[in-house]
N, C-alpha and C positions, 0 to 999 in steps of 0.2 A: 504494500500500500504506500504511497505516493502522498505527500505532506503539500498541500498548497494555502498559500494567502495573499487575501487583497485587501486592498484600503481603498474606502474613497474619502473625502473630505464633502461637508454638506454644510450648508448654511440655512440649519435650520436646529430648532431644538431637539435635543435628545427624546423627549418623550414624543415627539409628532413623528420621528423618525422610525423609533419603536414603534410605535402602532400601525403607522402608515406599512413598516416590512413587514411585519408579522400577519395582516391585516386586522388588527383589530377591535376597531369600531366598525370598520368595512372591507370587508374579505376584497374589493375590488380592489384596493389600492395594494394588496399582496398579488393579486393576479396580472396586475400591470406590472409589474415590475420582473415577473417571473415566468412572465409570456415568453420572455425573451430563449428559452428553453424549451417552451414548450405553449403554444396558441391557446391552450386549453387548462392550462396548469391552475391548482387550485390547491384547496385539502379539506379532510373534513378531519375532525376531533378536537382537540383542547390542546391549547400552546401551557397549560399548568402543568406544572414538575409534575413528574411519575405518569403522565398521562400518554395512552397511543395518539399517534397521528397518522392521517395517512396523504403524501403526497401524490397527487393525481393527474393524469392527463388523459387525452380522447388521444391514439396512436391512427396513421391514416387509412386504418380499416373499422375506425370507428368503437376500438376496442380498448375500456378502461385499463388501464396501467400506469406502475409509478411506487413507489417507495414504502415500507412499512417500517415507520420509526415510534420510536417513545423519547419524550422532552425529560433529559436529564436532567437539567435543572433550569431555572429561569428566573432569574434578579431583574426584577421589572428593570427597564431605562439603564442596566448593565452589561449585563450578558445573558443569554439564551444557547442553551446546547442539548443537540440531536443527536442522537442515535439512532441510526441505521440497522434496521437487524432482519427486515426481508423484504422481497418484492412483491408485489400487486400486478396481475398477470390475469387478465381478463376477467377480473372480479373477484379472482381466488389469491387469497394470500400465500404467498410460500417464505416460510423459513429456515428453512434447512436444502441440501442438497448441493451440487457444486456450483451454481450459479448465485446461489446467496452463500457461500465460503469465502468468496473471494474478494469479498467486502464486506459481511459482517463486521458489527459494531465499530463502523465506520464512525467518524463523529464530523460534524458539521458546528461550527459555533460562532458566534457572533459576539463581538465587545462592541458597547457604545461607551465613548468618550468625549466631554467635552469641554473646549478651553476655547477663552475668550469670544462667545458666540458661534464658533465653528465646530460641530463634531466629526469625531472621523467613526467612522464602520470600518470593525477589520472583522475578515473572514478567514477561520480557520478552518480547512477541508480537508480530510482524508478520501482520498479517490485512488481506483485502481488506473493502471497501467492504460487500459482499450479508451476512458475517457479522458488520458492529460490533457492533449490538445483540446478536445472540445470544449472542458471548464475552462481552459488558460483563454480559449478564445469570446466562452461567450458572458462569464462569470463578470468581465470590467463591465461587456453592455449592459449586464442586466442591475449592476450598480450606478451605472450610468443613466438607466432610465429609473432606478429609485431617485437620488438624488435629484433629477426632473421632476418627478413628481413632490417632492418634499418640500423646495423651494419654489414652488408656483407661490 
């Protein structure tokens, strides 16, 4: 597994930032921002600690798939971290097997920080090998089009 991180810089406050990526006063403002991966992206469950979540997409035969994590932990307006521990593959969860070995308990995490008016978002990612280039390519846009949206 394959360690990546990004940073943007936003000019806007910590807690609209948090809400706005997470979605949560409105799941839209997490689905724009995360379109950028996938047209369809979304999630259904709870962003509180201990709780599953499950990352979602429409693939272009029309068939649900997408990630089965639980929120390790969550410090409102601090940090927020995922864990990864199986796939969603046409409505069926799967957790085990060799296609979820190979990134289980991945972690995904997010620090918000802020000084003098500007915060940064850093993302910390564990990904396998078949996705580097794809997160390295598309992970700045999709920070690029949060921070868009944060600062309207």
């Amino acid at each position: 597994m394959k360690k990546l991180q990004f940073k943007v810089s936003i000019n806007a406050p910590v807690p609209k930032i948090y809400d706005f990526m997470l979605g949560i006063n409105s799941k839209s403002t997490y689905e724009q921002w995360t379109s950028l991966f996938n047209p369809t992206s979304s999630y259904e469950g709870s962003w509180d600690k201990g709780s599953k979540i499950l990352f979602i997409g429409v693939d272009e035969n029309g068939e649900r798939g997408g990630m089965v994590s639980r929120i390790a932990e969550n410090i409102p307006n601090r940090f927020v971290s995922i864990q990864h521990y199986g796939l969603l593959n046409a409505d069926k969860e799967i957790t085990e097997g060799p296609e979820v070995e190979k990134w289980a308990n991945g972690f995904e995490n997010y620090t918000f920080e802020e000084n003098n008016g500007t915060a940064t978002v850093t993302v910390d990612l564990d990904i396998t090998e078949d996705f580097l280039a794809y997160m390295n390519q598309t992970y700045p846009k999709a920070l690029d089009k949060l921070k868009e949206i944060c600062e309207k």
